[in-house]
C-alpha positions in Angstrom: 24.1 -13.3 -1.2 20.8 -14.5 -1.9 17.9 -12.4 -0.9 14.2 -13.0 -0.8 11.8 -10.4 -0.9 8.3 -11.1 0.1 5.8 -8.5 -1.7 7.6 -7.6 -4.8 5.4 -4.2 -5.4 6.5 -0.4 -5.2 8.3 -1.1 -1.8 10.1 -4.1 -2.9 11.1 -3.2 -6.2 12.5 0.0 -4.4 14.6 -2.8 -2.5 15.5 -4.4 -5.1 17.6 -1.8 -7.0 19.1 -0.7 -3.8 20.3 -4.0 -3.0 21.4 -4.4 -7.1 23.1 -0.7 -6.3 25.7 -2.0 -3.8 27.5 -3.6 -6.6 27.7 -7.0 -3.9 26.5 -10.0 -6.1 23.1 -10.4 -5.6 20.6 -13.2 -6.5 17.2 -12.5 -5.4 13.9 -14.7 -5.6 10.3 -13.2 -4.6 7.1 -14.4 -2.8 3.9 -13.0 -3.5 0.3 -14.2 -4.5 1.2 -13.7 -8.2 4.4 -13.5 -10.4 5.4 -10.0 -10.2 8.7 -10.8 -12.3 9.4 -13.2 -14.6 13.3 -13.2 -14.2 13.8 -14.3 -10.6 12.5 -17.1 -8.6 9.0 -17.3 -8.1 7.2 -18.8 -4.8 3.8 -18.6 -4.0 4.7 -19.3 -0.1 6.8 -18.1 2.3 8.0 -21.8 3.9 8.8 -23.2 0.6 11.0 -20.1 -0.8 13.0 -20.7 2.7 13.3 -24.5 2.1 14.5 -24.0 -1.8 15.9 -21.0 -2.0 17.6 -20.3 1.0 17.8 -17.3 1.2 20.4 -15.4 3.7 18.4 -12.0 4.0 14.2 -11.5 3.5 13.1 -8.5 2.8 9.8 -8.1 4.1 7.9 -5.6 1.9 3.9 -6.8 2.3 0.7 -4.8 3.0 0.7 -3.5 7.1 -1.5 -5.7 8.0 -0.2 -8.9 6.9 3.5 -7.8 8.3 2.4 -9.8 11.6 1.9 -13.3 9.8 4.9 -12.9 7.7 7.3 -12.2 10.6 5.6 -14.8 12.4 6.4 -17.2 9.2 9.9 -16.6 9.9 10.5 -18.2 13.6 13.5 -20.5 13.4 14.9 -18.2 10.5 18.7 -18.0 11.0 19.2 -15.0 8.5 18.7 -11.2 8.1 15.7 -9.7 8.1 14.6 -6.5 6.7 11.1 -5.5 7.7 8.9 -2.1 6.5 7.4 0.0 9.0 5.3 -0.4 10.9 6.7 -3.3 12.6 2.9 -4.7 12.6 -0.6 -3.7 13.6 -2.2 -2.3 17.0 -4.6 -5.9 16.8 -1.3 -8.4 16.6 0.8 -10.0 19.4 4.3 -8.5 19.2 5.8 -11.0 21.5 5.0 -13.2 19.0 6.5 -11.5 16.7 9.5 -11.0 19.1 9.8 -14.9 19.7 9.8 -15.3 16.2 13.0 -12.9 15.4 15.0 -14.8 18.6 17.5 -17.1 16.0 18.1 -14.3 13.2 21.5 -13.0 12.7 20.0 -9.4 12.3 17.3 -7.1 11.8 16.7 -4.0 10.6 13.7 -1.8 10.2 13.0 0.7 7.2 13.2 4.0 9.2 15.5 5.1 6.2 15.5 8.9 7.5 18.0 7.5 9.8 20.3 7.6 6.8 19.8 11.0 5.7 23.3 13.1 6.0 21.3 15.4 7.5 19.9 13.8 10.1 23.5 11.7 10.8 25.0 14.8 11.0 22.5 16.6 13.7 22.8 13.6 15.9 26.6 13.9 16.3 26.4 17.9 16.8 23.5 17.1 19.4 26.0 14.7 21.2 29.0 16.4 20.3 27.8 19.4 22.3 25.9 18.3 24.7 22.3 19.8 23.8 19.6 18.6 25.8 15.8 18.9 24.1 13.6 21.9 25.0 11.3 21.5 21.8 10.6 19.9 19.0 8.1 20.1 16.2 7.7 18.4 12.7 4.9 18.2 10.3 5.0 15.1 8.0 2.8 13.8 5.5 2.0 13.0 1.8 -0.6 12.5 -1.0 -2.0 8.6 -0.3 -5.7 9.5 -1.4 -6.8 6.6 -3.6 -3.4 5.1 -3.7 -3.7 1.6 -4.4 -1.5 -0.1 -1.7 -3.7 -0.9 1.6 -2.8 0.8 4.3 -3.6 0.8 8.2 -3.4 4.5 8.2 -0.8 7.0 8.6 1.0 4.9 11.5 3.3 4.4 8.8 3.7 8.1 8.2 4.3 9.4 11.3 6.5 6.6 12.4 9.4 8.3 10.2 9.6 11.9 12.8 8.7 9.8 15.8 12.0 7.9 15.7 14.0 10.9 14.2 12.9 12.9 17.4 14.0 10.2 19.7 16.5 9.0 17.5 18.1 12.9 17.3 17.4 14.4 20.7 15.9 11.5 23.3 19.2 10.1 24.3 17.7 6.5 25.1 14.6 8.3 26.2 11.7 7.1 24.8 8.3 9.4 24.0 5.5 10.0 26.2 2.7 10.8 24.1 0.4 13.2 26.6 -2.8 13.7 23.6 -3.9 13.3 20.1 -6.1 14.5 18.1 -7.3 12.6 14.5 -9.4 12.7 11.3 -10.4 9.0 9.5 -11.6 9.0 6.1 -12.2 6.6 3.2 -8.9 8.2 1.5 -7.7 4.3 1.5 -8.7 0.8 -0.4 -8.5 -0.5 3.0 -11.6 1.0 4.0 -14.5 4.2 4.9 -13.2 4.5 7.8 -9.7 4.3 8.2 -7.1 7.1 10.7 -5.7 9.4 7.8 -4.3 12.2 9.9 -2.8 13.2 13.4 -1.2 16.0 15.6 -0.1 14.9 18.9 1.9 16.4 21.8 4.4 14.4 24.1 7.0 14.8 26.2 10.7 13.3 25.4 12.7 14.2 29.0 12.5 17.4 29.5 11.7 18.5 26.3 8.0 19.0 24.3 7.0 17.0 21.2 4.0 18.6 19.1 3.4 17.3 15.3 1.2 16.4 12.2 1.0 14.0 10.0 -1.1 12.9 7.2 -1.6 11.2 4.4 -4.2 13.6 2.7 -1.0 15.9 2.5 -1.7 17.1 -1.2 2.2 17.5 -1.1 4.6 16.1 0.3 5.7 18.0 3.3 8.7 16.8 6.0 10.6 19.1 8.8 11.6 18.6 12.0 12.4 21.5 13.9 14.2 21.7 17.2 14.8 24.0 20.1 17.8 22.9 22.2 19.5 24.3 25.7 23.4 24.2 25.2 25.9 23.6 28.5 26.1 27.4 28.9 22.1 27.9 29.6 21.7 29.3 25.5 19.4 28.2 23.2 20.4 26.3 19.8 18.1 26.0 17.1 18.0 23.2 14.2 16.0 23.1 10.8 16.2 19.5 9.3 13.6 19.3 5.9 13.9 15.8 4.4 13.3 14.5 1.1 12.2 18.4 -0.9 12.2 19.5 -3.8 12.9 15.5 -4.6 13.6 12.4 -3.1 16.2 12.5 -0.7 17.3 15.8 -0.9 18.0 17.2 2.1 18.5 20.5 4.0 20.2 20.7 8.0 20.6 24.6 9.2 21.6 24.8 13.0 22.5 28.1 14.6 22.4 30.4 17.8 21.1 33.8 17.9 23.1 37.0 18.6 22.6 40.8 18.7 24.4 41.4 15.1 21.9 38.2 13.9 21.5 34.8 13.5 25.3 33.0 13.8 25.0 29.5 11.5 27.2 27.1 13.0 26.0 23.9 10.7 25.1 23.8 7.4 24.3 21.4 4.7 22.0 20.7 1.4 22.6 17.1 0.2 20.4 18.6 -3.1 23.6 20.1 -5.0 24.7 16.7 -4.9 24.5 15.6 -8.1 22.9 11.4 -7.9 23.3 9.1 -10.6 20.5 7.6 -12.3 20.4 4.5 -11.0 20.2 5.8 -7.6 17.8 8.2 -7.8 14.9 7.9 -5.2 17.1 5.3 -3.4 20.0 7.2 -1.9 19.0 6.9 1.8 17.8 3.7 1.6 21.2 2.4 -0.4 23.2 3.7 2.5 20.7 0.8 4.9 21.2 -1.8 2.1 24.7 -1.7 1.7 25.6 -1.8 5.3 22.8 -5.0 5.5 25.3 -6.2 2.4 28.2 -5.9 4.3 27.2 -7.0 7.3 25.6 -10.4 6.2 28.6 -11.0 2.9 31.4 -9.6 5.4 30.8 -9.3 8.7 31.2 -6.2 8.2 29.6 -3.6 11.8 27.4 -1.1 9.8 28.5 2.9 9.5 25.8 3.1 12.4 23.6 0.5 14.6 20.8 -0.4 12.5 17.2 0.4 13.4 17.0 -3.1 15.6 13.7 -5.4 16.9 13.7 -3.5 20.1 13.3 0.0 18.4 10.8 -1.4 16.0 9.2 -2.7 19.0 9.1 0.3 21.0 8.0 2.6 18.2 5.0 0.1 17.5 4.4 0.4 21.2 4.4 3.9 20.9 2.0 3.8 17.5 -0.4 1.6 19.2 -1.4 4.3 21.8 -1.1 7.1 19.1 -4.2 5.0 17.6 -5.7 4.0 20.9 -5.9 7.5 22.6 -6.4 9.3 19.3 -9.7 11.2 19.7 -11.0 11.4 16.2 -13.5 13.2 13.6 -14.9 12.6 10.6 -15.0 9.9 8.3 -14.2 12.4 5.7 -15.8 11.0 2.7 -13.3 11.6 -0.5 -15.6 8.7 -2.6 -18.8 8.8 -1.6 -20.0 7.2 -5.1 -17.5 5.2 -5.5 -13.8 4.9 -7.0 -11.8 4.5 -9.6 -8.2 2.6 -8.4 -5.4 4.4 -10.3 -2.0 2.4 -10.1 0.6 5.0 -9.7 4.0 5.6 -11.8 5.3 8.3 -10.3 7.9 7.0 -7.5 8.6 10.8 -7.0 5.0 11.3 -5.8 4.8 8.6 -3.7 8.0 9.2 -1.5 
């Protein structure tokens, strides 16, 4: 399988292990504006790396803002795609970038949370039992000041619990957002004035949506609560916290209330599990490469649909609003005299 990543930096190289991980041979070949890696294939465009190396999935891993022109690069492509959220900006076309998916044999988005046991296993118990939404809440954000990557803003933040709402609880419905509220600051390379942080309300069917997210979290903070109705007219109530004390551990708590106390009827903490070293910080997003693996080597239907064009598409829909309606303060200025870049190590932080 031969598989061509385009932006070999943090989010690439993330890629590339997990790919390396699913033990299916891999060669891989990279596009960038420089040689990030002297061992693979180097192309400085994207149109000549698909005429020579032919590849049969591209991982696209660039900057936000250029994820429009590379997509667009890759009308005609008769492969797998992989793209990073957000699908693109609130300034690009997406029905270009929907024409230009229309021959691949797939595509997938990087909403890895979709791939947490934790939030697999909520899903089924939602469905299993038939819960219907009566409210949800997350807060979700992380440390990005004076991270080197250029951003468009915490779109690309907040994207992760908008889908896991829907995703969990909507059913096929998709979010309403009814009004946001956001601070812009120069916290980014990308700019003085750029959205850092938001809290939002919306409506998913019945049910109420509030939230936060940031990028000027300090620490890295993700739950998504929820408040469900069962058949009977009781309420249910589910705790999902992602990704704490490290990468990609876990925690899921669901449970009813009673007179003698709280009766759990799920439980799970994917932290006891113990992860190998080679997979650590890339358990989730293993699980989304080795089904890509299998599906594009085998033919093989993944454990569960992946994250397709027409989600990516609606959640972009949705994200252009969010930053379209967002009535905003600030900018908060972190730099005022200026900055000093500092390229991060620490994957662990970043997550």
């Amino acid at each position: 399988m031969r598989i061509l990543i385009v932006g070999l930096g943090y989010a690439g190289t993330r890629f590339r292990i997990a790919f390396q991980n699913t033990k299916i041979p891999c060669e891989f070949a990279h596009v960038g504006r420089h040689r990030r890696d002297s061992e693979i294939p180097y192309y400085s465009s994207l149109p000549q790396a698909l005429g020579e190396f032919r590849p049969d999935v591209v991982v696209v891993t660039v900057p936000d803002a250029a994820h429009a022109e590379i997509l667009g690069e890759l009308a005609g492509f008769e492969g797998f795609v992989v793209a990073e959220k957000p699908l693109t900006t609130s300034r690009d076309d997406l029905g270009t970038v929907e024409s230009a998916m229309a021959k691949t044999s797939g595509f997938c988005m990087d909403l890895v949370e979709r791939y947490s046991e934790a939030a697999v296993r909520l899903r089924d118990h939602v469905r299993e039992h038939g819960l219907s939404l009566v409210r949800a809440h997350f807060t979700w954000g992380k440390d990005r000041i004076n991270d080197h990557r250029p951003t468009t803003g915490v779109s690309s933040e907040v994207v992760h619990p908008l889908d896991l709402v829907q995703w969990i609880a909507g059913d096929g419905t998709e979010l309403v957002l009814t009004s946001a509220l956001g601070t812009r600051s120069d916290f980014s390379v990308s700019g003085a004035d750029v959205l850092d942080s938001v809290a939002l309300s919306a409506r998913l069917g019945p049910g109420v949506v509030t939230g936060y997210s940031s990028f000027v979290n300090i620490t890295r903070k993700r739950e998504v609560d929820f408040v469900f109705r069962a058949p009977d007219g009781e309420l249910r109530y589910a705790s999902a916290v992602f990704d704490t004390p490290a990468w990609d551990a876990d925690r899921l708590r669901v449970w009813r209330r009673t007179s003698a106390g709280d009766a759990v009827l799920l439980e799970l903490d994917t932290g006891s599990q113990p992860v190998p070293e080679h997979a650590k910080t890339v358990v989730k997003l293993g699980r989304m490469t080795a089904d890509v693996a299998r599906f594009v080597v085998d033919g093989e239907d993944p454990a569960q649909p992946f994250p397709g064009l027409p989600d990516a598409v609606g959640l972009q829909r949705l994200l252009n609003t969010l930053e379209g309606e967002t009535h905003t303060t600030g900018p908060v200025a972190y730099f005022p005299a200026g900055r000093t870049v500092l390229q991060e190590s620490d994957w662990e932080r970043l997550g």
